[in-house]
C-alpha positions in Angstrom: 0.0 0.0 0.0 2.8 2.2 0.6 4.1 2.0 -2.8 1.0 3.5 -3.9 1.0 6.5 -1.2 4.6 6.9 -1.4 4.2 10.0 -3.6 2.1 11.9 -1.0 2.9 10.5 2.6 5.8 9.7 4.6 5.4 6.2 5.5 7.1 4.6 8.7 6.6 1.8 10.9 5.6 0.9 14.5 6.0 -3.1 15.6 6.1 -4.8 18.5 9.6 -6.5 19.1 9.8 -8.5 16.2 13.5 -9.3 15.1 12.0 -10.5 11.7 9.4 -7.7 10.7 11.4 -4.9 12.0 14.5 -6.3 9.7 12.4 -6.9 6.6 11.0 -3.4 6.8 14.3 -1.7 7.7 15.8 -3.7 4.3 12.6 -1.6 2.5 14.2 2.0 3.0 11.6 3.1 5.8 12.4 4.3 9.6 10.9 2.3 12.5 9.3 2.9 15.9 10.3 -0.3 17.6 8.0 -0.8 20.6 8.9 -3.5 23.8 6.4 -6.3 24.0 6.5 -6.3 27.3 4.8 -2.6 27.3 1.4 -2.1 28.6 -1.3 -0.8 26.1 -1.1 2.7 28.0 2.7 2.4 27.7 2.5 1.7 23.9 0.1 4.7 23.3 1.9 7.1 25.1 5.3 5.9 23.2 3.6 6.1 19.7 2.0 9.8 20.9 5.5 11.4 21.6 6.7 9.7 18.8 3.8 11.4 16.1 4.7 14.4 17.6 8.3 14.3 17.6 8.0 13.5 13.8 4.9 15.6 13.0 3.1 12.3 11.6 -0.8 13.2 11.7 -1.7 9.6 10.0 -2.2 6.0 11.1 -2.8 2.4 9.2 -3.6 0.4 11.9 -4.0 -3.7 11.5 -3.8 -5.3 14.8 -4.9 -9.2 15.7 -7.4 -9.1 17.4 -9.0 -5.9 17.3 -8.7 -3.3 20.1 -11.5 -0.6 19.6 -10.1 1.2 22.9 -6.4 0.9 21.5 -7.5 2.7 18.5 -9.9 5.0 20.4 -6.9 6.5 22.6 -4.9 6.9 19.3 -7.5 8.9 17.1 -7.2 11.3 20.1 -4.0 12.6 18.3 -4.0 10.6 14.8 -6.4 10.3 12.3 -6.5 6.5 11.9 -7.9 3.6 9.5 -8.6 0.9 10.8 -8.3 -2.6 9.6 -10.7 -5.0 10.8 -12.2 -8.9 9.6 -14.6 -9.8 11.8 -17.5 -6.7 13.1 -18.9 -6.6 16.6 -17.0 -4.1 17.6 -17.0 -0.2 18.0 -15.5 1.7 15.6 -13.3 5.2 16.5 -11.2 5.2 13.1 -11.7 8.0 10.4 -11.7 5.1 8.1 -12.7 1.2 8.4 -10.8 -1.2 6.2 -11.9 -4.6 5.4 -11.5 -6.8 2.8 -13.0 -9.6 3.4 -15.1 -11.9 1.3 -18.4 -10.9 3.5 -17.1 -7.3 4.6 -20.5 -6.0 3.4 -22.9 -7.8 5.7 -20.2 -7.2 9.0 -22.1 -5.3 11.7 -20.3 -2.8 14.1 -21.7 -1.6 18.1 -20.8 1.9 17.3 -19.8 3.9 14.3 -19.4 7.2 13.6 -21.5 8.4 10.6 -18.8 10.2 9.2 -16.2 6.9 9.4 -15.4 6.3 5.5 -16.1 2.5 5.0 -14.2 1.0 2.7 -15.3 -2.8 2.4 -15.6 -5.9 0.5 -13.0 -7.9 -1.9 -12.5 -5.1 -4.3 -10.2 -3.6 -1.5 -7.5 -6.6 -1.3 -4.4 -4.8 -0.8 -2.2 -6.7 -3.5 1.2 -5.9 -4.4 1.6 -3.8 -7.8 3.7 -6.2 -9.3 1.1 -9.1 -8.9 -0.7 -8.3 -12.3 2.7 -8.5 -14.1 2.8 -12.9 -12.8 -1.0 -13.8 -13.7 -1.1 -16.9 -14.6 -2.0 -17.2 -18.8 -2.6 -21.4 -18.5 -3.5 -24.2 -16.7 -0.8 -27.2 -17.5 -2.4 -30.2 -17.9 -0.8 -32.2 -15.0 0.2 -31.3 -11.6 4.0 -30.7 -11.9 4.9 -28.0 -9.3 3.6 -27.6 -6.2 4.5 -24.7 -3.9 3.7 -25.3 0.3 3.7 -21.8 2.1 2.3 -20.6 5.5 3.1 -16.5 6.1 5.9 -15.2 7.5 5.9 -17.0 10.8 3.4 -20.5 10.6 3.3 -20.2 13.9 1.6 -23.8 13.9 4.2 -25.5 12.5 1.9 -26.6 9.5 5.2 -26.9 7.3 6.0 -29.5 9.3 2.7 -31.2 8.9 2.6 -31.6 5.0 6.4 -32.4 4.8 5.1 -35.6 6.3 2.3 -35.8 3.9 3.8 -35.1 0.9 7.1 -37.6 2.1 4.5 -40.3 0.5 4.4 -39.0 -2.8 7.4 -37.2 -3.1 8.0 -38.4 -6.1 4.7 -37.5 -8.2 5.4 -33.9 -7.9 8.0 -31.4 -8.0 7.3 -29.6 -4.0 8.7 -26.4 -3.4 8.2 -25.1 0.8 8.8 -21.2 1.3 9.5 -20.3 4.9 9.3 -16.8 5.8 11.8 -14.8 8.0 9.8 -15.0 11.0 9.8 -18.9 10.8 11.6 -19.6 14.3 12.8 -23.8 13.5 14.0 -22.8 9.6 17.1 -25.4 10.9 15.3 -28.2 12.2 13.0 -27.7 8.8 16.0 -28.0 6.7 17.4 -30.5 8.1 14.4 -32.5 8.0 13.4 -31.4 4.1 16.9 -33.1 3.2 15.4 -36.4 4.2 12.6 -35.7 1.3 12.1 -34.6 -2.7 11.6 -31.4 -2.1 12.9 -27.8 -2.3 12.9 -25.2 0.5 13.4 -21.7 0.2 13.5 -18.6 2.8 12.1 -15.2 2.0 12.3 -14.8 -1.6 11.9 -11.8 -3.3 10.4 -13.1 -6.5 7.6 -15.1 -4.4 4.9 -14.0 -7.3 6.9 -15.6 -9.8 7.4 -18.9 -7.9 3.5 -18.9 -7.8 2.7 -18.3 -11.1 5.0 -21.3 -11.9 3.3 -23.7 -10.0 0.2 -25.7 -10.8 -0.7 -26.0 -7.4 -0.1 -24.1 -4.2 -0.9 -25.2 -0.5 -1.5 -22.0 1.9 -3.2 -20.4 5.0 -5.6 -18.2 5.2 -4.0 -14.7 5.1 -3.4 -12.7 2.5 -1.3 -14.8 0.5 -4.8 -16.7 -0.1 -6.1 -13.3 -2.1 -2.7 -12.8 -3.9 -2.9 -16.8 -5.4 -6.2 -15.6 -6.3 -5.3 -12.4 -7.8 -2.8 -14.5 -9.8 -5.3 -17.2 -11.3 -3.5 -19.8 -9.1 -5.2 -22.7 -7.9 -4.9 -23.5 -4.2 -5.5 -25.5 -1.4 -6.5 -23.4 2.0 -5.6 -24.8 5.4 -5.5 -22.8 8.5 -6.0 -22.9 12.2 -6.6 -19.8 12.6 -10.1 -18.8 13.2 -11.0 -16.1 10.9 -8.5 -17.4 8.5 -10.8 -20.6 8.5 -14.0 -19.0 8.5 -12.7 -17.1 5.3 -11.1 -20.0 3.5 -14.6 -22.0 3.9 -16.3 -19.0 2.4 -13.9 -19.1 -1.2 -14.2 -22.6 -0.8 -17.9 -22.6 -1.2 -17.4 -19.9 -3.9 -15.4 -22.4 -6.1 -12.1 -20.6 -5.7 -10.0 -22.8 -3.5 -10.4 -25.9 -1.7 -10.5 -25.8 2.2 -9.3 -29.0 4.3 -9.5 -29.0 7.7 -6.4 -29.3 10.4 -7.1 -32.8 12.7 -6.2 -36.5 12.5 -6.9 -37.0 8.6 -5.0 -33.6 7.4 -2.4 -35.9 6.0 -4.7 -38.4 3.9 -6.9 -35.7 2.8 -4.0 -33.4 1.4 -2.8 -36.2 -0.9 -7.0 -37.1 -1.9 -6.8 -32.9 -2.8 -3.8 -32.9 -4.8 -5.0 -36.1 -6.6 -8.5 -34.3 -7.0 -6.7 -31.2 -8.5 -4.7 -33.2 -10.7 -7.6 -32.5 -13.3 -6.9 -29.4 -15.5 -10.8 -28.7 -15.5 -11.0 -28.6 -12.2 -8.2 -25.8 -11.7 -9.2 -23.6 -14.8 -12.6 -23.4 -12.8 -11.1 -22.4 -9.5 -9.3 -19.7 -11.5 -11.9 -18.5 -13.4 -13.9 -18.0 -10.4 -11.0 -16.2 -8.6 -11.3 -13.5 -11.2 -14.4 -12.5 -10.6 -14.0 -11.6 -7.0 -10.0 -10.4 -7.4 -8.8 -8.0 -10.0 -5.6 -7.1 -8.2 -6.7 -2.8 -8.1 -7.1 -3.0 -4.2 -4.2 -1.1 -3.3 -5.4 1.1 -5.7 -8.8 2.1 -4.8 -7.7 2.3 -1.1 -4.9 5.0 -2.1 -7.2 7.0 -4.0 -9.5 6.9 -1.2 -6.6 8.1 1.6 -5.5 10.8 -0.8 -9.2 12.2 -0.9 -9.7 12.3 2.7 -6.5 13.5 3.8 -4.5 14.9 1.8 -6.8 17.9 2.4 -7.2 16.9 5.7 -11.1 16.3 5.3 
């Protein structure tokens, strides 16, 4: 999104301590408000307050997991803020409300201003502006390559999970795992990938293009899921995450990806999926369906929006 509002805004960061984020933003050119974990919500405001002012910084972009309405009450005190948020039933302080979910459109909110700009529903997925140049032109007939990626940290170890799944058909398919830099057993990973056909790589930088390669891709439910739609890649979604869930069953039911559940059978049903998929017909209608929810102009339409309201500070 910053790419988009470079041109008219300053952009830096505040993160909790976060070795990984605060290094893979730093590598992006942009300064960074580096806040202890161990603070108190009241501590955290106060240190993002004197920082604003310090710096003169009048916006805020705010995504936070799950969603704090008082957190971002105490900081439109000083900031005019937009708010990112999934999943309603919440009160809303923000100047303007983000969501891009599937069902953003039928989320209801405790309290909201009638002057908050809403900016909801698919048409807002905040994709990368290099995405349109790695859409996907063809469907191969046969499931070749298949790439297995869980964000930046897959904090449930789900890597781990379908390198033991995909150990029994190693050698049907070329499999390709990308760890991100927040992935804290990237070691133990390796070491254990060595044992079986596959490839692993950490953090690349051409991550569109290693999509748009592959026949197949296995994901979570973040918003990777969008970009492999956005590229007319067929995947399969598999999450533990609530919301991430919730989502994933809502494409699934839309034809664009396939959902399978984390318990006992995870393993048997992955290789069932991939076997499913194996049918070109089958993929070509996943992706068709994915364009017609995902045109990759998110970033886009929420820039345009931003510059309206403030750069005139409306």
């Amino acid at each position: 999104m910053s790419d988009y509002l470079k041109d008219n805004f300053e952009f830096r960061f505040a993160l909790r301590d976060y070795e990984g984020g605060i290094g893979f933003v730093k590598k992006k050119g942009y300064d960074v408000l580096c806040i202890p974990v161990e603070s108190s919500k009241e501590e955290e405001v106060k240190q993002i307050e004197g920082y604003c002012r310090l710096n003169k910084i009048k916006y805020c972009i705010i995504e936070i997991v799950p969603n704090d309405p008082t957190y971002v009450k105490e900081l439109s005190k000083f900031l005019k803020v937009m708010m990112v948020d999934f999943e309603g039933s919440i009160e809303v302080y923000s100047d303007v409300l983000l969501s891009w979910n599937i069902s953003a459109d039928g989320l209801k909110y405790d309290y909201m201003d009638k002057n908050t700009l809403k900016l909801l529903g698919p048409k807002y997925i905040p994709l990368g502006k290099e995405l349109l140049n790695f859409q996907k032109k063809n469907q191969n007939k046969i499931v070749k390559n298949i790439t297995i990626v869980f964000g930046g940290t897959d904090a449930f170890n789900l890597s781990f999970i379908l390198l033991d799944a995909i150990s029994k058909i190693e050698n049907k398919h070329n499999f390709t795992f990308i760890l991100g830099p927040g992935f804290a057993k990237t070691d133990s990973f390796k070491e254990k990938a060595g044992k079986v056909k596959c490839k692993v790589i950490i953090s690349p930088k051409n991550i569109y293009e290693i999509f748009s390669e592959s026949d197949l891709v296995i994901s979570g439910g973040g918003l990777t899921a969008f970009e492999l739609v956005g590229l007319d890649v067929p995947f399969i979604g598999i999450s533990k995450v609530p919301w991430e869930i919730k989502r994933l069953k809502r494409m699934d039911s839309l034809g664009i990806c396939r959902f399978i559940a984390v318990d006992k059978n995870l393993n048997g049903n992955v290789i069932s999926m991939i076997e499913e998929l194996s049918s070109q017909e089958k993929r070509m209608k996943m992706a068709e369906s994915g364009k017609r929810l995902v045109d990759g102009k998110g970033c886009l339409r929420i820039a345009e929006a931003i510059k309206s309201r403030w750069k005139n500070d409306n």
